[in-house]
KENU-990462 format. One line per 3 residues: their letters; for each residue y, z negated, x of C-alpha. Coordinates in Angstrom, 2 decimals. Layout:
N
A = Y:Z:X ~ ... .
***
This chain:
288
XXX = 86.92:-102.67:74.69 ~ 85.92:-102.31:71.02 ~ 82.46:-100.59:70.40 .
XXX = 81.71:-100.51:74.52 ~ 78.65:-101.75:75.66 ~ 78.68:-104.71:77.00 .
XXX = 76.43:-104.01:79.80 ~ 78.48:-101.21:80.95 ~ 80.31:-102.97:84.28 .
XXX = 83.54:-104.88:84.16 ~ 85.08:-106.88:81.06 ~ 89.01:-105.89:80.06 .
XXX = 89.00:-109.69:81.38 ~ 87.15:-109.25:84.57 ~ 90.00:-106.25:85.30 .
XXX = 93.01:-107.88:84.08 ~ 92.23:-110.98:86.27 ~ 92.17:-108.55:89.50 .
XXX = 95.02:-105.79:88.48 ~ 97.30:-108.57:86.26 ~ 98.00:-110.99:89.37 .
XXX = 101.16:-108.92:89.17 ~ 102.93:-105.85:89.66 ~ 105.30:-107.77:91.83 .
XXX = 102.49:-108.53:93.92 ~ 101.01:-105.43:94.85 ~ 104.63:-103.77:95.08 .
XXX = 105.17:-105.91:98.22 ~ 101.89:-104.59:100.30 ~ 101.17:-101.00:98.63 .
XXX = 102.86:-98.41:99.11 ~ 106.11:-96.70:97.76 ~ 103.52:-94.82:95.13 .
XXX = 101.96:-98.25:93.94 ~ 98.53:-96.49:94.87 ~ 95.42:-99.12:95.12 .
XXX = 92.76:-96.41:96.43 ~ 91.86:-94.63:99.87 ~ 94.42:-92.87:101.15 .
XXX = 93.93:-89.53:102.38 ~ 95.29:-88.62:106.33 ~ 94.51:-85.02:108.01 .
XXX = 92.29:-85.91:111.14 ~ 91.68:-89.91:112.47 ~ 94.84:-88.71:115.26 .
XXX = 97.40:-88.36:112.36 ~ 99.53:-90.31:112.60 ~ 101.92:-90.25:109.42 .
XXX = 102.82:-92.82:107.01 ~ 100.56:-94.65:104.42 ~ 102.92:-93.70:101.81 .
XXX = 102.44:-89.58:102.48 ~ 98.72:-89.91:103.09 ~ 98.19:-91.36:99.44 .
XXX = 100.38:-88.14:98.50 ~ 98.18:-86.40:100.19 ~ 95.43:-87.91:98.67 .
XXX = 96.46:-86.89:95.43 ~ 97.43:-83.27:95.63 ~ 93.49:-83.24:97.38 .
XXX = 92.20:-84.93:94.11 ~ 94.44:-82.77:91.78 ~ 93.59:-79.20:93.70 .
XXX = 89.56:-80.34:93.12 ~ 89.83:-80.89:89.44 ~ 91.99:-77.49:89.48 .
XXX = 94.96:-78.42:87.29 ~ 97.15:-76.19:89.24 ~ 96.09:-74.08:85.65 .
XXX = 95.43:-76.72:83.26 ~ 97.41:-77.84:80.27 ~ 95.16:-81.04:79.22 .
XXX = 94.80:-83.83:82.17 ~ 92.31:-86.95:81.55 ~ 93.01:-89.67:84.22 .
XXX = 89.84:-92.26:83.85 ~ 91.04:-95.33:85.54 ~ 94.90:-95.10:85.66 .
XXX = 96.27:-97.74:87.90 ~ 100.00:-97.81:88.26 ~ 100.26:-93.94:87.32 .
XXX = 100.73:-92.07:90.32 ~ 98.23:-89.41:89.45 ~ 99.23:-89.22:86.15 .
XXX = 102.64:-88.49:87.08 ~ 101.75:-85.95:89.77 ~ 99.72:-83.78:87.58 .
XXX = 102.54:-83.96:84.60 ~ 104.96:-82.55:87.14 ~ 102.46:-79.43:87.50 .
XXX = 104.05:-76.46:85.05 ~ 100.83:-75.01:83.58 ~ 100.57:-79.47:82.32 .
XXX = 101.51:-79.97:78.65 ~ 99.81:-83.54:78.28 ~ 98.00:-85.97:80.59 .
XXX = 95.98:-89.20:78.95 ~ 95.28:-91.79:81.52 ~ 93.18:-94.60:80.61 .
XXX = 93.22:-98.56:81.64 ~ 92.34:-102.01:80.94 ~ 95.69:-103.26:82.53 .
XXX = 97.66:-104.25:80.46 ~ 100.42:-104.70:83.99 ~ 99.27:-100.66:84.74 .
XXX = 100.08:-99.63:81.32 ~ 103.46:-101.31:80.85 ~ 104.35:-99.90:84.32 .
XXX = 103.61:-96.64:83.37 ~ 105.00:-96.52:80.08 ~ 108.40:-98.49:80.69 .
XXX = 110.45:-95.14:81.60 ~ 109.05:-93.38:78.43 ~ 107.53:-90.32:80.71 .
XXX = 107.26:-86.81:79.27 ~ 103.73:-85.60:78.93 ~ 101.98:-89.22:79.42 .
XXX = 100.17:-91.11:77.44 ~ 98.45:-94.10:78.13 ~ 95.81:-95.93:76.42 .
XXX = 94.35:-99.69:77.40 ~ 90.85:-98.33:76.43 ~ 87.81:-98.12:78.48 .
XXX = 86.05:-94.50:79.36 ~ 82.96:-95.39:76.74 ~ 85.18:-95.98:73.68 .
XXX = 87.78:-92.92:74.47 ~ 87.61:-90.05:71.63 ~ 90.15:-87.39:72.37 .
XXX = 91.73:-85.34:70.03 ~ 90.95:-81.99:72.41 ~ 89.26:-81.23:74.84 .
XXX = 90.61:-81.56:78.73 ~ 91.10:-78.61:81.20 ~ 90.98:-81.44:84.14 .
XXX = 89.04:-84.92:84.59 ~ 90.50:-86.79:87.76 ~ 89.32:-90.76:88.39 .
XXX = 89.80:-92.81:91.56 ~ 88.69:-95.81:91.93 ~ 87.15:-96.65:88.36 .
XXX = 83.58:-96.05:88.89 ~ 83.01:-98.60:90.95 ~ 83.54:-101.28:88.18 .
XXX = 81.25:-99.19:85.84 ~ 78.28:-101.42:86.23 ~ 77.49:-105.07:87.07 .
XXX = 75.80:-107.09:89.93 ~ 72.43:-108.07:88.01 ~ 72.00:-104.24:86.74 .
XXX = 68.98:-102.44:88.50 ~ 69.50:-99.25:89.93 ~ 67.72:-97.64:86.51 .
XXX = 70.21:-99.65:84.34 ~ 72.77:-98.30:86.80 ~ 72.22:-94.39:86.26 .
XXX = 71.52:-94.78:83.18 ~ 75.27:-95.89:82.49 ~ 76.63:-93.13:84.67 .
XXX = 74.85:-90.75:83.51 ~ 76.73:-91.74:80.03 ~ 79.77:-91.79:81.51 .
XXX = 79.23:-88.26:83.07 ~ 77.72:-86.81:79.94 ~ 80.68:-88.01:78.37 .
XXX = 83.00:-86.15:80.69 ~ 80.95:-83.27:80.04 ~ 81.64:-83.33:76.27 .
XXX = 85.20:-83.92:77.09 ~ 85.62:-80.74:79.60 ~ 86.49:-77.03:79.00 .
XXX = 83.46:-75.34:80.76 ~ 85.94:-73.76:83.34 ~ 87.21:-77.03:84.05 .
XXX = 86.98:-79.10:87.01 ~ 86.68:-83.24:87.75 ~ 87.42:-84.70:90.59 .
XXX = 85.94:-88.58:91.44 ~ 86.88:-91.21:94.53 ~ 84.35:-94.08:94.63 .
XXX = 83.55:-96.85:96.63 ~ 80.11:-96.59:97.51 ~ 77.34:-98.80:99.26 .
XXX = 76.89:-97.89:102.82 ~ 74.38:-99.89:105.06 ~ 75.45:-102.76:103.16 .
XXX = 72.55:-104.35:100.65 ~ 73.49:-106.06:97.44 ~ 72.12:-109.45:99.10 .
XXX = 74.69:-109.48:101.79 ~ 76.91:-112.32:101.94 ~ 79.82:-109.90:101.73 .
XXX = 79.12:-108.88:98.20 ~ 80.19:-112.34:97.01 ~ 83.64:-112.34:98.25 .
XXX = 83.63:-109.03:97.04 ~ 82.53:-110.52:93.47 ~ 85.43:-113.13:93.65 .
XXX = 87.87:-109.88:93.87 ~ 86.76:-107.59:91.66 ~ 84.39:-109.67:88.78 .
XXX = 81.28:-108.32:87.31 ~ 81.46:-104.82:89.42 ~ 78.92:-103.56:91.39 .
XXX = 79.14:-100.51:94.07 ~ 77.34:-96.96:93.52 ~ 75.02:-95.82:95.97 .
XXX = 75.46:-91.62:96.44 ~ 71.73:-90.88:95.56 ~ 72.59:-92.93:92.00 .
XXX = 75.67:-90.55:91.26 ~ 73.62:-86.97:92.15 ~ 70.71:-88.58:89.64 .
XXX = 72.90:-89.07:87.24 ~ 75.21:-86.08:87.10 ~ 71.83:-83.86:87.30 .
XXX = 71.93:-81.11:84.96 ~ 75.55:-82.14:83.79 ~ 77.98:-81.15:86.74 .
XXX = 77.28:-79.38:89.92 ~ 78.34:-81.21:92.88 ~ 80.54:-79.16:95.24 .
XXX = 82.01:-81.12:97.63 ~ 80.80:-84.93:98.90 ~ 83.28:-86.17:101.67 .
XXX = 82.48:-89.75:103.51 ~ 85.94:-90.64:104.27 ~ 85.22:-93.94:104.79 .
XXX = 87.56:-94.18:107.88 ~ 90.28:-93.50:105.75 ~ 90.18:-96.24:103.83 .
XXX = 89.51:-98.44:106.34 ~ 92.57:-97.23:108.14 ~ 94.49:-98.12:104.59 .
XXX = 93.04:-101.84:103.88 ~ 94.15:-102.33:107.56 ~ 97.96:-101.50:106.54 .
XXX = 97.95:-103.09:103.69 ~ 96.88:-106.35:105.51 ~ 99.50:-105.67:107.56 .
XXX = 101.98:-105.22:104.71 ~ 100.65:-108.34:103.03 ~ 100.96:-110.17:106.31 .
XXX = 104.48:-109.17:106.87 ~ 105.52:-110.10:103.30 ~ 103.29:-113.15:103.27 .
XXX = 106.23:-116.11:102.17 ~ 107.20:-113.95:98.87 ~ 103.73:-113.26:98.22 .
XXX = 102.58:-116.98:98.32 ~ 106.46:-117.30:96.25 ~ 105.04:-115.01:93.94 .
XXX = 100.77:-115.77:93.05 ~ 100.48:-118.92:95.75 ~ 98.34:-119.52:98.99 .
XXX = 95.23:-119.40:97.79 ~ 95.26:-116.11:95.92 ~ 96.99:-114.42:99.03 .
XXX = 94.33:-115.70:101.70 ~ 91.50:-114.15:99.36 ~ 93.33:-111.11:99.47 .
XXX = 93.87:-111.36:102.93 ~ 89.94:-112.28:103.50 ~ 89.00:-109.22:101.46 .
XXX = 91.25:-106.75:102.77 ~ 89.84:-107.71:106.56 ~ 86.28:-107.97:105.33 .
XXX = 87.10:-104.52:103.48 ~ 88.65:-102.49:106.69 ~ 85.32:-103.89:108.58 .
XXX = 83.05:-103.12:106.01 ~ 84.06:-99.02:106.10 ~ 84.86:-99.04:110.00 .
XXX = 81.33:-100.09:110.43 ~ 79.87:-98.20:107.58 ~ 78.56:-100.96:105.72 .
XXX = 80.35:-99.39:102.53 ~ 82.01:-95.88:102.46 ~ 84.01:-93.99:100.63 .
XXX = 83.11:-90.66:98.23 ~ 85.35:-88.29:97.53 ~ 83.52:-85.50:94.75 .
XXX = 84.48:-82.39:93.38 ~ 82.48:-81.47:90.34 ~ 82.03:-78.42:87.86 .
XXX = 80.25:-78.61:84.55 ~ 77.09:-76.76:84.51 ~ 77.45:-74.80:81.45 .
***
C-alpha cells in the first residue's frame, strides 16, 4: 500500500494472511459465487439456497448504487469478483475497477481475462482513477478500515477520508452502495473481539453513529437496513459447509487453521443472532 497511511486499518499483510489461506479453501465452504459477505434472503421464512441469496444480495447492492445506467463501476474491496462480474454483465457497463489487497482475489479474478474488469492490488487511500465513476459498490471492506487501538475520533476521521474520497471519485448523479459489519451490543473489551483479532488482524468494527458522522455533508444516507439475521443465517451454513468438508479442509490449511475458522464462524452466527454485532446495509447519494 504505497503512500497509505499507516494508521488507516489493516496491512496488505494483515489481509493476505486472512484471504491468502487459499482459494481452495474457501471454495469448499462458500458458495458457488465464492462470496465471503452477508447474504441477502427475502423474509427469515425463505427458505432458498445460500448460493441465490448472495445473488440476491448483489442485484440489492447493484440496484442501490444504480448501475442499471452506469458505464464506470468502482468495486472497493473486491473479494473473489462476484460483484464485479455482475455489474460488467449490465449493458449500460463499459468498465468496472475493483480493488484488493489479495493477491489469491486478484489472480482469481483475472485468470479468465474478463471483458470490462480490471483489477488492481491497491488499497482505497492510494487509488487515483483516470475518470470519474457513475457507481461506488463495497461489501465487506470497511470493516478493516481502521485498527483496534484507534479511538472513535481517529476512527471517523479515517472514514470520513475514505468517504470524501468516494465523493471526489463520483458523478453527482451517482449512487454508492456499502455492507459493513458493525458493532452491536458488543464493546471493544469483550472477550470476543480477540478471536475476532486472530481472524481478521489489525481491523476494528464501525459503530452506525461513526459512519452518519463521517459521511455528514458528503453523502445523504437513504437507506440503513440491520440485516443482521441474515448473516447470521449465512455463517451458520458455512459452518455447516466447512463441517461437511472438514477432512479436505484440514488436507488443504491443517487442523488448527480449520478449528479457528470453525470457532469464529460459531462465535460469528451467535454474535448477530443475539445482536452483539449486526450487519449495515447503506445506500448513499452524494450531496452535491
Amino acid at each position: 500500500m504505497s503512500g497509505a497511511k499507516e494508521a488507516q486499518g489493516a496491512s496488505a499483510e494483515a489481509i493476505q494472511a486472512h484471504y491468502d489461506v487459499g482459494n481452495e479453501f474457501y471454495a469448499l465452504w462458500l458458495d458457488e459465487t465464492l462470496t465471503y459477505s452477508s447474504a441477502l434472503w427475502d423474509s427469515a421464512e425463505d427458505q432458498r439456497p445460500l448460493a441465490w441469496a448472495q445473488h440476491n444480495k448483489i442485484a440489492w447492492h447493484l440496484r442501490s448504487a444504480q448501475v442499471e445506467k452506469a458505464k464506470r463501476v468502482l468495486d472497493i474491496g473486491c473479494g473473489w469478483g462476484a460483484v464485479v462480474k455482475a455489474a460488467a454483465a449490465v449493458p449500460t457497463v463499459e468498465h468496472v475497477m475493483g480493488l484488493t489487497l489479495s493477491q489469491a482475489q486478484a489472480d482469481h479474478i483475472l485468470r479468465d481475462k474478463p471483458a470490462k474488469i480490471d483489477v488492481r492490488l491497491e488499497s482505497w487511500a492510494d487509488h487515483q482513477p483516470a475518470q470519474n465513476y457513475d457507481s461506488i459498490v463495497s461489501i465487506g471492506a470497511f470493516e478493516h478500515f481502521t485498527k483496534p487501538n484507534d479511538d472513535a475520533a481517529a476512527k471517523i476521521a479515517i472514514y470520513r477520508d475514505f468517504f470524501s474520497k468516494c465523493r471526489g471519485w463520483l458523478d453527482p448523479k451517482g449512487g454508492m452502495s456499502l455492507q459493513t459489519i458493525a458493532y452491536g451490543k458488543l464493546r471493544r473489551d469483550d472477550p470476543n473481539v480477540k478471536l475476532m483479532s486472530q481472524i481478521f488482524p489489525d481491523s476494528d468494527l464501525p459503530r452506525l453513529e461513526e459512519i452518519v458522522v463521517a459521511c455528514d455533508g458528503l453523502f445523504e444516507i437513504v437507506m440503513v437496513r440491520n440485516d443482521r439475521v441474515d448473516y447470521a443465517r449465512t455463517c451458520e451454513q458455512w459452518a455447516n459447509n466447512l463441517r461437511s468438508q472438514r477432512k479436505a479442509a484440514i488436507a488443504l490449511v491443517g487442523p488448527e487453521q480449520v478449528a479457528r475458522y470453525e470457532r469464529y464462524l460459531k462465535l460469528s452466527a451467535f454474535g448477530f443472532w443475539t445482536g452483539n454485532i449486526t450487519l449495515l446495509r447503506l445506500t448513499l447519494r452524494p450531496i452535491e
